[in-house]
HTML snippet that shows the backbone in 3Dmol.js (N, CA, C, O; Angstrom):
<script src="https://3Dmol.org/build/3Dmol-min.js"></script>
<div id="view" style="width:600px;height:400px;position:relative"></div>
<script>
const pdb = `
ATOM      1  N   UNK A   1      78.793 -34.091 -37.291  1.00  0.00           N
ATOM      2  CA  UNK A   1      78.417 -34.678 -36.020  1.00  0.00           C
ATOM      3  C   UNK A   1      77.019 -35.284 -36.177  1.00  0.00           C
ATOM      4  O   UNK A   1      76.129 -34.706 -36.802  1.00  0.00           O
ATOM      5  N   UNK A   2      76.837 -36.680 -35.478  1.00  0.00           N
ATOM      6  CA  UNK A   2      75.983 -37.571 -35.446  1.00  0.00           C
ATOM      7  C   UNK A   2      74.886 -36.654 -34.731  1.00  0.00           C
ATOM      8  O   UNK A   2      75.338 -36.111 -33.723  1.00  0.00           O
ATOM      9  N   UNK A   3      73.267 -36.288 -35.074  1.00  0.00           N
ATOM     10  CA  UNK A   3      72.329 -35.898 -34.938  1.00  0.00           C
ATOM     11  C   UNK A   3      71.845 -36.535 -33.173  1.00  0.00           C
ATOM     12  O   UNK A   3      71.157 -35.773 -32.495  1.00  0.00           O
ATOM     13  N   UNK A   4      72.197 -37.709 -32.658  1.00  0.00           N
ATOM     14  CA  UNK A   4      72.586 -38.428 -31.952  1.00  0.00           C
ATOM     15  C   UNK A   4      72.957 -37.414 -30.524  1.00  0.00           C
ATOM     16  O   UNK A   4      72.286 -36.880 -29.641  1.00  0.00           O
ATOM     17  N   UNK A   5      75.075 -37.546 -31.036  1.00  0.00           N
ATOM     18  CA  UNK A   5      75.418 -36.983 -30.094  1.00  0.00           C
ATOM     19  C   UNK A   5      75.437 -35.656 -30.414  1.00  0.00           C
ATOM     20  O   UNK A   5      76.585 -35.271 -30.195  1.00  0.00           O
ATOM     21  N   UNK A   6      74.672 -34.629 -30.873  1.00  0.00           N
ATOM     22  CA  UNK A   6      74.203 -33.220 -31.136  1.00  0.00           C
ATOM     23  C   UNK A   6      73.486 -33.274 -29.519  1.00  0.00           C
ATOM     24  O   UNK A   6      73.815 -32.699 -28.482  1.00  0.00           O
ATOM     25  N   UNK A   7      72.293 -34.301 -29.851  1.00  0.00           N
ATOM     26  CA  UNK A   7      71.356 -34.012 -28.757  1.00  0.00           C
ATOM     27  C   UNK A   7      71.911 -34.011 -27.160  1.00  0.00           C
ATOM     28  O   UNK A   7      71.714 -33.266 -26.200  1.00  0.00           O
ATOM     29  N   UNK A   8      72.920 -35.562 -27.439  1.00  0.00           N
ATOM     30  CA  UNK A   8      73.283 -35.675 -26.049  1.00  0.00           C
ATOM     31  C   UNK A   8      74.530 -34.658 -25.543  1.00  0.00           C
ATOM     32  O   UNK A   8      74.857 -34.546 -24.362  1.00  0.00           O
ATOM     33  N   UNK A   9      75.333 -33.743 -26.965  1.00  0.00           N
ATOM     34  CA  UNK A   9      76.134 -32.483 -26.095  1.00  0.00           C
ATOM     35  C   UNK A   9      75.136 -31.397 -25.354  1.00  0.00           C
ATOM     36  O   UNK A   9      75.254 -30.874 -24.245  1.00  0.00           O
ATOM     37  N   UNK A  10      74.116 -31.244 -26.354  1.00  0.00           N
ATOM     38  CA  UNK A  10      72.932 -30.179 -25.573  1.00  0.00           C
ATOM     39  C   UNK A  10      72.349 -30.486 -24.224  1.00  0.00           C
ATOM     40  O   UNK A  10      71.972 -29.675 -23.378  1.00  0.00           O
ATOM     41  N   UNK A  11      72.340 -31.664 -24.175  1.00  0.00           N
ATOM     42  CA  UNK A  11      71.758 -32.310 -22.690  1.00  0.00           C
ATOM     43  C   UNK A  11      72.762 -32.256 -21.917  1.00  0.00           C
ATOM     44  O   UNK A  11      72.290 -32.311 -20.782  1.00  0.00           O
ATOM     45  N   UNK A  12      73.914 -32.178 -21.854  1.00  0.00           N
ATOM     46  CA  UNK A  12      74.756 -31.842 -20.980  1.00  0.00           C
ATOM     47  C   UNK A  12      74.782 -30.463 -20.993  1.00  0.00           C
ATOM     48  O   UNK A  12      73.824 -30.056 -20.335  1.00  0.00           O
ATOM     49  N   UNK A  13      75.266 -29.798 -21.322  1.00  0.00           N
ATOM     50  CA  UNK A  13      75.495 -28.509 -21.440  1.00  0.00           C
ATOM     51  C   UNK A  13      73.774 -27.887 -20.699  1.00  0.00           C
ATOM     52  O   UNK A  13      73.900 -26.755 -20.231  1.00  0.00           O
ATOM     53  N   UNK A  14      72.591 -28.360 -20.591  1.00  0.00           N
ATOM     54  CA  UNK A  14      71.682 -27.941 -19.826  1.00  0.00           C
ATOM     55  C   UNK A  14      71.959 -28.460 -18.741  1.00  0.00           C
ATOM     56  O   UNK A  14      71.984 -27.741 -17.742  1.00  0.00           O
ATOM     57  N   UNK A  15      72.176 -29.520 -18.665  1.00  0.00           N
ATOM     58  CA  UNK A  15      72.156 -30.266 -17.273  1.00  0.00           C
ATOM     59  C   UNK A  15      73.559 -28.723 -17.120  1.00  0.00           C
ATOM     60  O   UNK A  15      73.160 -27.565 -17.241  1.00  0.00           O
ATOM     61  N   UNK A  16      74.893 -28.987 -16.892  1.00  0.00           N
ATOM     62  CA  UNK A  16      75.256 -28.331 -16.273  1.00  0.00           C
ATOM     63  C   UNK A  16      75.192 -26.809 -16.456  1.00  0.00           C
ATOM     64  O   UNK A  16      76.174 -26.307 -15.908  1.00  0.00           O
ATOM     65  N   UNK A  17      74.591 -26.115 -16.886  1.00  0.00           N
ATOM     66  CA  UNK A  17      73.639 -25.017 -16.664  1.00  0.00           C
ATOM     67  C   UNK A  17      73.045 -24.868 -15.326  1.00  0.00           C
ATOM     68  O   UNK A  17      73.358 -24.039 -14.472  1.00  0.00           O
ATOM     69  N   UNK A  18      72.295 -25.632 -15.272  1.00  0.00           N
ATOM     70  CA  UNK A  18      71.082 -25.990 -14.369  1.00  0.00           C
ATOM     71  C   UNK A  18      71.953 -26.121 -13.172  1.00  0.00           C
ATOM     72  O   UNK A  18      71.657 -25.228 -12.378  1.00  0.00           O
ATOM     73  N   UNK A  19      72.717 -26.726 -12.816  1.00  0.00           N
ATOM     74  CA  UNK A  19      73.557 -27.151 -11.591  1.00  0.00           C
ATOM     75  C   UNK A  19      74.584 -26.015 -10.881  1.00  0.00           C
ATOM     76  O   UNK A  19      75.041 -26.077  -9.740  1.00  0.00           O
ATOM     77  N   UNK A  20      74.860 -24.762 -12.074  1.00  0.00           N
ATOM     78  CA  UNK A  20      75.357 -24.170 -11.792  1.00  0.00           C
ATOM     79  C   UNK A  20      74.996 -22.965 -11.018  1.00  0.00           C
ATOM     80  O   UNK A  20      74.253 -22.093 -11.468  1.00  0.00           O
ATOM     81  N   UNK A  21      75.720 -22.921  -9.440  1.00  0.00           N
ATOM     82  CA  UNK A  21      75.070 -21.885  -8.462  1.00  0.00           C
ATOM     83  C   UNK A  21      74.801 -20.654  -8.554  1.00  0.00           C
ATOM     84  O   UNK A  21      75.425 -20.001  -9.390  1.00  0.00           O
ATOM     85  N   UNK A  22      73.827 -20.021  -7.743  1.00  0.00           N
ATOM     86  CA  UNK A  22      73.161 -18.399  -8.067  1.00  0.00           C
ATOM     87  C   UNK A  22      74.337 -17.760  -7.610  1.00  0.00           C
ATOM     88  O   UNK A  22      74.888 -16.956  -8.362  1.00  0.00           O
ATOM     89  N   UNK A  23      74.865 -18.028  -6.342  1.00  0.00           N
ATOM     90  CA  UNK A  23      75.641 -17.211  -6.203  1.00  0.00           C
ATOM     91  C   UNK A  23      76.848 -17.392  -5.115  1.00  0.00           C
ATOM     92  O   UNK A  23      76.406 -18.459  -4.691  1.00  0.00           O
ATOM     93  N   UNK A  24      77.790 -17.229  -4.487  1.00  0.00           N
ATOM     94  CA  UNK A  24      79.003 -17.498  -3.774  1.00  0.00           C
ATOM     95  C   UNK A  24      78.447 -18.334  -2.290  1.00  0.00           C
ATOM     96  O   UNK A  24      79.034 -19.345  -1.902  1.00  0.00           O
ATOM     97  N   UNK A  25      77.599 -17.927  -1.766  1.00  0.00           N
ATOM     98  CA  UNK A  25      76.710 -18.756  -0.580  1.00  0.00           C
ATOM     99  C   UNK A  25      76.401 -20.187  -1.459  1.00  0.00           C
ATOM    100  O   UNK A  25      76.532 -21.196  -0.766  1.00  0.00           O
ATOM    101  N   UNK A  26      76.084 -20.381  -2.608  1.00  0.00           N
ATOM    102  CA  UNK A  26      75.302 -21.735  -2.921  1.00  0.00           C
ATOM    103  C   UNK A  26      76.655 -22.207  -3.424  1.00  0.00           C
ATOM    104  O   UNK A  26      76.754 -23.416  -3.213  1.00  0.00           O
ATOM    105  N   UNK A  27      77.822 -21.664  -4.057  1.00  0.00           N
ATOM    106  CA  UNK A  27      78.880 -22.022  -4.670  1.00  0.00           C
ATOM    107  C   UNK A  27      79.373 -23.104  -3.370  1.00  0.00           C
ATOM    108  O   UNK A  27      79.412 -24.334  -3.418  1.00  0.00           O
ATOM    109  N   UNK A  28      79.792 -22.040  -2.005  1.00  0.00           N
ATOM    110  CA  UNK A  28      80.368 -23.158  -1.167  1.00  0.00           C
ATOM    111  C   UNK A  28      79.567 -23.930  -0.544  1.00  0.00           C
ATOM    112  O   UNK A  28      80.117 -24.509   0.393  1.00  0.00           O
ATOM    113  N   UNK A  29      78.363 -24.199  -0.703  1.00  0.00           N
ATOM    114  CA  UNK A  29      77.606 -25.138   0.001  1.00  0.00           C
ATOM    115  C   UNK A  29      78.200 -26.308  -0.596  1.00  0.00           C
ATOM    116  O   UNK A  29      78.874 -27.143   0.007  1.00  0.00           O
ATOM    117  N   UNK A  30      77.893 -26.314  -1.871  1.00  0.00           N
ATOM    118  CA  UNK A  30      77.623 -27.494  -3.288  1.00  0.00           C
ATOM    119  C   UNK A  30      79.503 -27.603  -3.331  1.00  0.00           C
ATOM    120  O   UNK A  30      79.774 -28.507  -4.121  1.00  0.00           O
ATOM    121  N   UNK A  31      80.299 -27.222  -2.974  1.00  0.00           N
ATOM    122  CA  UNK A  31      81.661 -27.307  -2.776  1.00  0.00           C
ATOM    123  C   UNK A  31      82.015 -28.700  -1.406  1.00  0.00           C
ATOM    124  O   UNK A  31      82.509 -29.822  -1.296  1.00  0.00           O
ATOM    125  N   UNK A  32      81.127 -27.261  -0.333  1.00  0.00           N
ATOM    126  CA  UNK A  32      81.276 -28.594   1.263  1.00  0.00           C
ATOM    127  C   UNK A  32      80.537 -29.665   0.939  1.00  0.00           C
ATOM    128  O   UNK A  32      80.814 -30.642   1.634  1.00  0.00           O
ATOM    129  N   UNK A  33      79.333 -29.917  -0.211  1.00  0.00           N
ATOM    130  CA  UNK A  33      79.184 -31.232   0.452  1.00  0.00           C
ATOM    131  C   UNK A  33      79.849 -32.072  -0.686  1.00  0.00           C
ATOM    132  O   UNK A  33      80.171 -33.222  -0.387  1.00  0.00           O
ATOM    133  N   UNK A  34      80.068 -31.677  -1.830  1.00  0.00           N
ATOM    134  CA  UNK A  34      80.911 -32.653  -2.219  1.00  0.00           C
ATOM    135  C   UNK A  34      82.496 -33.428  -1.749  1.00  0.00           C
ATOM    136  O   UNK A  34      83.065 -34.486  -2.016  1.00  0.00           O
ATOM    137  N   UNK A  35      82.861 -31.873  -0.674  1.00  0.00           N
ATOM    138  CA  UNK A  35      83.855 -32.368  -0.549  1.00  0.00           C
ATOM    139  C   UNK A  35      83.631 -33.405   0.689  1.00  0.00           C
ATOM    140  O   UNK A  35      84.578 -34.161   0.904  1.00  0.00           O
ATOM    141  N   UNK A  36      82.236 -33.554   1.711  1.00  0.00           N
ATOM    142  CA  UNK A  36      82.168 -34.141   2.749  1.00  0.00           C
ATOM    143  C   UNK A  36      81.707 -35.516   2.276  1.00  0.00           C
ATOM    144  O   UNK A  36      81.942 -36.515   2.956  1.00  0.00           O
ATOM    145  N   UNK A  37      80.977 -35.584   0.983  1.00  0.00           N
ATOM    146  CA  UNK A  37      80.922 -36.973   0.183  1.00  0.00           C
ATOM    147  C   UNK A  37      82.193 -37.588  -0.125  1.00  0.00           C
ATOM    148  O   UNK A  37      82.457 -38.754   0.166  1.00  0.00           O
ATOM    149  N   UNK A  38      83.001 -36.770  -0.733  1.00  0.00           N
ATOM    150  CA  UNK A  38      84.669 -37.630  -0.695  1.00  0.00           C
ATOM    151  C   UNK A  38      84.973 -38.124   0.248  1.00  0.00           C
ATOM    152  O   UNK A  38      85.343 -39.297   0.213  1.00  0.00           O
ATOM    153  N   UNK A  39      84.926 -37.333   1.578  1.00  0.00           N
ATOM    154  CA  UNK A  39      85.596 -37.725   2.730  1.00  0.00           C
ATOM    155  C   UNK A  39      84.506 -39.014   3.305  1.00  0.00           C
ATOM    156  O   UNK A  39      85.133 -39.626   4.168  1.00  0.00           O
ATOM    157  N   UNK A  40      83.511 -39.449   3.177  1.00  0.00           N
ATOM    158  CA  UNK A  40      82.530 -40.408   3.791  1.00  0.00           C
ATOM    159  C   UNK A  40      82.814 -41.267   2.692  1.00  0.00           C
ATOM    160  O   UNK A  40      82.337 -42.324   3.105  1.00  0.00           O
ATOM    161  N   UNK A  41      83.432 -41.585   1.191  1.00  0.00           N
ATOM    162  CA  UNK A  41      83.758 -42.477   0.649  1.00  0.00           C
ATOM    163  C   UNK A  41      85.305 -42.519   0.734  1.00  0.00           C
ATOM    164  O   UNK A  41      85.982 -43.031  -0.157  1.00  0.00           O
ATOM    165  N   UNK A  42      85.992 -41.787   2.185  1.00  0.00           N
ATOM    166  CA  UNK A  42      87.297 -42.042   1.898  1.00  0.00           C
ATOM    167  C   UNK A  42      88.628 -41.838   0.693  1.00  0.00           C
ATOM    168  O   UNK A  42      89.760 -42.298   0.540  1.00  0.00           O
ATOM    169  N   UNK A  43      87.603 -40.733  -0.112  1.00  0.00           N
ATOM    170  CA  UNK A  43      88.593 -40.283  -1.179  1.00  0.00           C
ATOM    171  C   UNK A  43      89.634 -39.033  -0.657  1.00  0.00           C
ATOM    172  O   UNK A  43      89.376 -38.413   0.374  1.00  0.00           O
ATOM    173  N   UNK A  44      90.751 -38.756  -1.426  1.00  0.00           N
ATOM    174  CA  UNK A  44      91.699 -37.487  -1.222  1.00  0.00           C
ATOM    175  C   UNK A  44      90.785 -36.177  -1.617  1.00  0.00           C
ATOM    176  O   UNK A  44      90.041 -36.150  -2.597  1.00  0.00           O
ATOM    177  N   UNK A  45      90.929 -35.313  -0.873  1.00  0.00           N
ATOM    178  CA  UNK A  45      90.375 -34.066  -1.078  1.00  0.00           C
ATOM    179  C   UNK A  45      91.709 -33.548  -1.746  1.00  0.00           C
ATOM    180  O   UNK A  45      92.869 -33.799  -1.419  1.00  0.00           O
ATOM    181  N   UNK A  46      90.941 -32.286  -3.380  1.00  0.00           N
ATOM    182  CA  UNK A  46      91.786 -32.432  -4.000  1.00  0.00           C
ATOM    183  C   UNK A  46      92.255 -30.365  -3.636  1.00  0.00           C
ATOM    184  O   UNK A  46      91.439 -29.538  -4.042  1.00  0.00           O
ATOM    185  N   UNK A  47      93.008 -30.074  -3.207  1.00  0.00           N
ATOM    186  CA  UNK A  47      93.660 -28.909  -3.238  1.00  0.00           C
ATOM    187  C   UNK A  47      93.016 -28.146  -3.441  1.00  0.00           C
ATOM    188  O   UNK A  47      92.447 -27.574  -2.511  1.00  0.00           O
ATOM    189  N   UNK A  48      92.788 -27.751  -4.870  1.00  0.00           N
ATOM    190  CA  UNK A  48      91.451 -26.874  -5.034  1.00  0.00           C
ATOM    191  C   UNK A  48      90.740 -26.492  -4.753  1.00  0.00           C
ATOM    192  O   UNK A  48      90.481 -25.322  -5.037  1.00  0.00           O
ATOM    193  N   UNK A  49      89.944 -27.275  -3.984  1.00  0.00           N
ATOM    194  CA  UNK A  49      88.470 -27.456  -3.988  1.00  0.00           C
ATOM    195  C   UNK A  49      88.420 -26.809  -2.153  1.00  0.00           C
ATOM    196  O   UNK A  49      87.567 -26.141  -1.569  1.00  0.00           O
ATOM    197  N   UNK A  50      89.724 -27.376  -1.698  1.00  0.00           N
ATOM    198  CA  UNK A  50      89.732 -27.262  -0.253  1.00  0.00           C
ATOM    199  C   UNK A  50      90.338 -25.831   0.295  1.00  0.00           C
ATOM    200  O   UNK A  50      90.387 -25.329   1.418  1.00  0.00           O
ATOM    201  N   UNK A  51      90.795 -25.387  -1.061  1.00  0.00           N
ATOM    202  CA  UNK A  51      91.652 -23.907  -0.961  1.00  0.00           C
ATOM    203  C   UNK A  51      90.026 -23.246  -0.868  1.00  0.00           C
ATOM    204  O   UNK A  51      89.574 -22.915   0.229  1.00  0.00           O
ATOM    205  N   UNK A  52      89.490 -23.148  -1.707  1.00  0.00           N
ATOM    206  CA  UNK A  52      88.132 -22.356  -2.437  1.00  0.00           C
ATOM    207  C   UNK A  52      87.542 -22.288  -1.117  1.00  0.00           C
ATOM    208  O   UNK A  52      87.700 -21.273  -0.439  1.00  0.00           O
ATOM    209  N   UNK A  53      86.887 -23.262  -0.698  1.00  0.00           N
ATOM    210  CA  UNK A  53      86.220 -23.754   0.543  1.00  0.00           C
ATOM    211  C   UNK A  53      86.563 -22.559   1.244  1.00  0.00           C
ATOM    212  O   UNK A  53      85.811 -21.590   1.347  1.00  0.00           O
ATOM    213  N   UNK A  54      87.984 -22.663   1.836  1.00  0.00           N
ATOM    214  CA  UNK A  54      88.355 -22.123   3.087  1.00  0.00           C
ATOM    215  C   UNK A  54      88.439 -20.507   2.747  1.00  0.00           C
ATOM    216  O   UNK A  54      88.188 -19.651   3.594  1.00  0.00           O
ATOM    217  N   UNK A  55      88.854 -20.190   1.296  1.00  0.00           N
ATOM    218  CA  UNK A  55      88.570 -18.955   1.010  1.00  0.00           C
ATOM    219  C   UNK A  55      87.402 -18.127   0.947  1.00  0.00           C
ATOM    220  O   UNK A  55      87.321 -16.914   1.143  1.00  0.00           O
ATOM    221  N   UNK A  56      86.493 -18.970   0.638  1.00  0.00           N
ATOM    222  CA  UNK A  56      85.088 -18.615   0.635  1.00  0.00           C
ATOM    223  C   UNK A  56      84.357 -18.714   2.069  1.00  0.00           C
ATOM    224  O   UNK A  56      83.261 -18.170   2.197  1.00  0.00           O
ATOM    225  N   UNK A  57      84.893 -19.339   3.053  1.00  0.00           N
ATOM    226  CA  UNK A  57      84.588 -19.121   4.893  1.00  0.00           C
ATOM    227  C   UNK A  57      85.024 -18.169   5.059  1.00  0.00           C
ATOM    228  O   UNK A  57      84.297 -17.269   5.478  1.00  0.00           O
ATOM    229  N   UNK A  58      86.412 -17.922   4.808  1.00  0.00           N
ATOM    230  CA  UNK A  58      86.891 -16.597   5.204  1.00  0.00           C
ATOM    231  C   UNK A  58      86.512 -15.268   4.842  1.00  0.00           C
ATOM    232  O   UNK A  58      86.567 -14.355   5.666  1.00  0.00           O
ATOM    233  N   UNK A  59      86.115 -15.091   3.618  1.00  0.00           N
ATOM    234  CA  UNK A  59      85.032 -14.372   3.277  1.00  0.00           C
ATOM    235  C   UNK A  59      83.942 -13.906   3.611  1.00  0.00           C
ATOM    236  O   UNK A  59      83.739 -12.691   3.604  1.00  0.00           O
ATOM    237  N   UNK A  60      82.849 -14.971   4.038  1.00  0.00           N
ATOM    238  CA  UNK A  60      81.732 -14.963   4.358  1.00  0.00           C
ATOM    239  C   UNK A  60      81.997 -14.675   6.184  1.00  0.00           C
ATOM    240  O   UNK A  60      81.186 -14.003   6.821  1.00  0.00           O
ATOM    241  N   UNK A  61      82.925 -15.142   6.675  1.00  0.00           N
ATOM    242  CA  UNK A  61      83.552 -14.405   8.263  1.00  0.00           C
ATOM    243  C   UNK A  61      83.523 -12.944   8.619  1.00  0.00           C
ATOM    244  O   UNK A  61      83.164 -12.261   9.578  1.00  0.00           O
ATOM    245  N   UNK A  62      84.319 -12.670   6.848  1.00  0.00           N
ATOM    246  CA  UNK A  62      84.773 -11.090   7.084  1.00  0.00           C
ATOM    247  C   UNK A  62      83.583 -10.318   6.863  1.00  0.00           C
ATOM    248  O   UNK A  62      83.456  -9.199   7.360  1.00  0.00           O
ATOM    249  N   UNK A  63      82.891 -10.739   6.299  1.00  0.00           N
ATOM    250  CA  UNK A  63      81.575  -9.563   5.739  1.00  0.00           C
ATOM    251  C   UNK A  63      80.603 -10.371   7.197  1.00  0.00           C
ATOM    252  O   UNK A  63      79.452 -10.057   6.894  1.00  0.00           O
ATOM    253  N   UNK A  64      80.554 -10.770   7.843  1.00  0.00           N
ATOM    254  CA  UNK A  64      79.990 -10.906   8.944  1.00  0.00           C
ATOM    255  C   UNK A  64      80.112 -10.452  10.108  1.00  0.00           C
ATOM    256  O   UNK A  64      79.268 -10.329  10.995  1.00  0.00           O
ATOM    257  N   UNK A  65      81.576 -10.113  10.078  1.00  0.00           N
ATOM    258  CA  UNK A  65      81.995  -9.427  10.691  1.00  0.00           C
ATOM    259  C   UNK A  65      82.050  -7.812  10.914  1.00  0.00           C
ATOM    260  O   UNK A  65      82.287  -7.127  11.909  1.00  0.00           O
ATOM    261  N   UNK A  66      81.813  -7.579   9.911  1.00  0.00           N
ATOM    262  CA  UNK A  66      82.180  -6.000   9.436  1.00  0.00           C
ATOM    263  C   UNK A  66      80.217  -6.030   9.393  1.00  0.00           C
ATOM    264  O   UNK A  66      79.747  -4.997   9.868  1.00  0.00           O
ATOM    265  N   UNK A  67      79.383  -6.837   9.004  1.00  0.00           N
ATOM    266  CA  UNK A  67      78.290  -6.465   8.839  1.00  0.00           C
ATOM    267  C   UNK A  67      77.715  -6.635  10.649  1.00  0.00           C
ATOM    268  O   UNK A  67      76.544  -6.315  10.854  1.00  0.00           O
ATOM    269  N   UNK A  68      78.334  -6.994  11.538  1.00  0.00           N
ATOM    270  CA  UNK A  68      78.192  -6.616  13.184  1.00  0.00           C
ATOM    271  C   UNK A  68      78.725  -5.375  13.865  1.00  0.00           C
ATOM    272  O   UNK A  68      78.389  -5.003  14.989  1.00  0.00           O
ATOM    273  N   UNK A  69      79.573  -4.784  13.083  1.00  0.00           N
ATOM    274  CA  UNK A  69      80.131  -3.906  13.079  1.00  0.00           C
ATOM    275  C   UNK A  69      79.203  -2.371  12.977  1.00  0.00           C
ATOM    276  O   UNK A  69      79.137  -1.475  13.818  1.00  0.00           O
ATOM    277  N   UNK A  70      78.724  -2.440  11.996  1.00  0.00           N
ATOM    278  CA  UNK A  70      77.752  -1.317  11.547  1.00  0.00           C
ATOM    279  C   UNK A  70      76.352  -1.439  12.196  1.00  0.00           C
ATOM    280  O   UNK A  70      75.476  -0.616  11.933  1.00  0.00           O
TER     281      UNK A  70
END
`;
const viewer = $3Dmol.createViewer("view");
viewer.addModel(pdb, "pdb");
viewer.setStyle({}, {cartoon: {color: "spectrum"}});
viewer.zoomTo();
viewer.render();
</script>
């Protein structure tokens, strides 16, 4: 491998390092707004992304719930 693209796999591989969230709160933020950027350029929201989303509300509902609770 070209000394070249050595450097530029390492530069990716930091870059997405770096991008990757602390923790399930920052996961679905960086989830909703990409998926609210699709939807303001009129793209298909893709299954995935919209399952996760809603799993991860529901989540963050239930421990909100239960944390009003106590």
């Amino acid at each position: 491998m070209a000394f070249e693209d050595l450097k530029a796999e390492i530069a990716l591989l930091l870059s997405q390092m770096e991008n990757q969230p602390e923790d399930r709160h920052e996961l679905y933020l960086q989830v909703r707004e990409k998926l609210n950027e699709m939807l303001a350029f009129g793209m298909p929201l893709p299954d995935d992304l919209v399952r996760l989303e809603k799993e991860l509300e529901a989540e963050f509902r239930s421990e909100e719930r239960a944390a009003k609770k106590t």
